[in-house]
C-alpha positions, 0 to 999 in steps of 0.5 A, a space after each residue: 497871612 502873617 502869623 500873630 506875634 504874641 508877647 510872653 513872659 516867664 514867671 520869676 519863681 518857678 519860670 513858666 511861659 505866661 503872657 505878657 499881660 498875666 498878673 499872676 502865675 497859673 502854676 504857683 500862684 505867684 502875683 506880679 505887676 503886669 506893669 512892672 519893668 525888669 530893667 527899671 526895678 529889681 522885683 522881689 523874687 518869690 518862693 512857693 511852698 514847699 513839701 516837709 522832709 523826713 530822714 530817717 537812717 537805713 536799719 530803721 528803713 530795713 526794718 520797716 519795710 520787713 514789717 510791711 511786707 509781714 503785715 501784707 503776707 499776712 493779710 493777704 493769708 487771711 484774705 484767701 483762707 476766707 475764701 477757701 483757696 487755702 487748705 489746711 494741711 491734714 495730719 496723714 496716719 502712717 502705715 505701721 508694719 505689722 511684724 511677719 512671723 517667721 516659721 523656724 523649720 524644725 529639724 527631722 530626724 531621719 529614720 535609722 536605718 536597720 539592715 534588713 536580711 533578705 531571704 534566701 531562695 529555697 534549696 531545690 532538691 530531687 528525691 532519691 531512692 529512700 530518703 524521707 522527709 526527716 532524712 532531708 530536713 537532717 541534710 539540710 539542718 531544717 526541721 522536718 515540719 518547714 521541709 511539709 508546709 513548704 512542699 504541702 505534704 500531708 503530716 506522715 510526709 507519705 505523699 514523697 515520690 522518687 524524682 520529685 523536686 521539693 524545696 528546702 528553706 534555708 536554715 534561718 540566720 543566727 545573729 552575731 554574738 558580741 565580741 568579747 574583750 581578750 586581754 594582752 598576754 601582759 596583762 592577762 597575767 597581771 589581772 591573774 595574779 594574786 596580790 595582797 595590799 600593805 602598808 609599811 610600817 616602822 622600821 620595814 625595809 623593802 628587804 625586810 618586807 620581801 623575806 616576809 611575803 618570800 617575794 624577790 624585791 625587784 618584784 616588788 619594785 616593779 609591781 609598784 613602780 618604785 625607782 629605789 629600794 627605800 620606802 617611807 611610813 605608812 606607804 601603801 605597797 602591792 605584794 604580787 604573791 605570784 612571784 613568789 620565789 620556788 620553796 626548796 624541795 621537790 620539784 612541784 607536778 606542772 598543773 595542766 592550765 584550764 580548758 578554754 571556752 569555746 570559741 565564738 564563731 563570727 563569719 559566714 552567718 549561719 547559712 550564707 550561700 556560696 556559688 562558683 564565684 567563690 573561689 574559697 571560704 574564709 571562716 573566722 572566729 573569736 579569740 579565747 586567749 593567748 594559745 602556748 607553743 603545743 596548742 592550736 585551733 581545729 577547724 572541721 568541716 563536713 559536708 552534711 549533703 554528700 552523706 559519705 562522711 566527707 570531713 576536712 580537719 585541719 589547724 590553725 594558730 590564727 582565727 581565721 581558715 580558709 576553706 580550699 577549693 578542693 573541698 568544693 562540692 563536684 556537682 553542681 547541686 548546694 551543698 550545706 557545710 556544717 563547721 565548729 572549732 574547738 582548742 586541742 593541746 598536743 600530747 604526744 607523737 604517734 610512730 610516724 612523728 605525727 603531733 596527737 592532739 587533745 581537746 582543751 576546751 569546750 566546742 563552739 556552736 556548729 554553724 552551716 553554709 551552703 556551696 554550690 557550683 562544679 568547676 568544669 574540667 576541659 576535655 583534653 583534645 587527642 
């Protein structure tokens, strides 16, 4: 079976495929003769409608399309938050710091710390034939009640044995007396001086005053620091009396200087011990002044518990002694030393050419220490 051969045609206004016979065009409606011969007769072509056109520039597009999609976002924002899927934002309150206060440590004074003595143990000693309760407390410096309490005796001290050992207190420490200013040899004769103040007057010279007051002008000039000899109106002067120029006549009886004051003694302190350890003692003492060529220190030294007198008295230019080794006590029993110083002045020699001294001053306060401890001699081997 041979396929049907269907004639076509095409429509000259917008050249679609119709069939031969179609009087007008399905698409767009263009109506043509179905008899009409191409060849024969030029047809008319026809044109369809056709859309309007619009140009417009670009920024006008630009900005039509922002305000579109603005329009749409917003739309869109209101849309959802009627529905809830949009919260709004809650304002969260910030945390503020609550200040810390910090506690400024306050400074502690620490305690001044004060020397405290720590006593002494007690001298322990045994009764001889004779002694009383008064004899010992003599020995030892103490009063014979400490020497009762401490031993428990009854008050006549009658209950005291021959061989019994009791114990003696130490005597109690006396403080340190101040140390007391001593001037310069200089100036303790500047202060000693007598002076009396002037003020120059019209027509005074430095000579003229001089003649008056009897006082060398270099006197003067060195009392009141003058380089020259010349002096100006109503200048204050310092006429040193002292300096004075020697009177003719006799000459004057030298006056013996004032006695000195007793020395104060500084070390040891009033019963500090001493024991084997201590080869010597070294006393010292305050100075009273400036001593002349003839006078000296005499230091004396008693041992109070031998009770035979036993005295070291020796003198020294400088205030300190040293106690030698051989005034230390041969048992080894304490011994309680009671020293005192006092300032003598030589007056003279004996027949043998040895110096005689006499006391210029008052004595100072005995002070005691106690030393204990026999150096043991070596037996020599035969």
């Amino acid at each position: 079976m041979s396929p049907e051969n269907t004639s076509t045609k095409l429509c000259p206004t917008c050249g679609t495929r119709l069939a031969e016979n179609a009087a007008r065009c399905a698409v767009c409606g263009s109506e043509f003769s179905p008899t009409a011969q191409p060849k024969a007769k030029a047809q008319k072509s026809v044109q369809g409608t056709r859309m309007p056109e619009i140009t417009i520039s670009l920024p006008i597009a630009i900005g039509l399309l922002v305000i579109f999609l603005v329009v749409g976002a917003g739309a869109l924002y209101f849309t959802l938050k009627g529905t809830g899927a949009i919260l709004e934002a809650t304002a969260v309150p910030s945390a503020t710091e609550t200040p810390t206060i910090t506690i400024t440590p306050t400074e502690t004074l620490l305690p001044t710390e004060t020397l405290t003595l720590t006593p002494e143990p007690p001298f322990e000693y045994q009764v001889q034939e004779g002694d009383t309760c008064y004899s010992i407390a003599a020995f030892f410096d103490v009063s014979a009640n400490i020497v009762i309490l401490e031993n428990s005796l009854n008050t006549n001290c009658t209950d005291l044995r021959v061989g019994q050992t009791i114990f003696v207190p130490r005597p109690t420490a006396t403080p340190l007396p101040a140390p007391t200013m001593t001037l310069e040899p200089a100036e303790a004769t500047r202060a000693a001086c007598q002076t009396v103040e002037y003020t120059v007057q019209a027509n005074d010279t430095l000579s003229s005053i001089a003649i008056n007051y009897n006082v060398p002008m270099q006197a003067i000039k060195d009392w009141n620091g003058l380089s020259t000899d010349n002096v100006y109106l109503d200048q204050p002067l310092t006429i040193p009396l002292c300096m004075r120029a020697a009177t003719a006549g006799p000459s004057p009886t030298p006056t013996a200087p004032p006695p000195y004051p007793a020395p104060s003694l500084l070390l040891p302190a009033d019963g500090a011990p001493f024991s084997l350890a201590d080869n010597s003692v070294t006393l010292q003492w305050a100075s009273v002044g400036t001593l002349r060529d003839n006078e000296r220190y005499q230091v004396t030294v008693e041992d109070v518990t031998a009770g035979t007198g036993r005295r070291l008295v020796d003198f020294a230019t400088d205030t300190k002694f040293i106690v030698p080794a051989s005034f230390r006590p041969q048992d080894n029993l304490p011994h309680v030393m009671r020293w005192w110083v006092v300032v003598v002045r030589q007056t003279g020699t004996d027949d043998q050419g040895d110096p005689i001294w006499s006391v210029a001053g008052t004595a100072s306060t005995p002070r005691v220490f106690t030393w204990s401890g026999a150096v043991s001699i070596p037996t020599p081997t035969p």
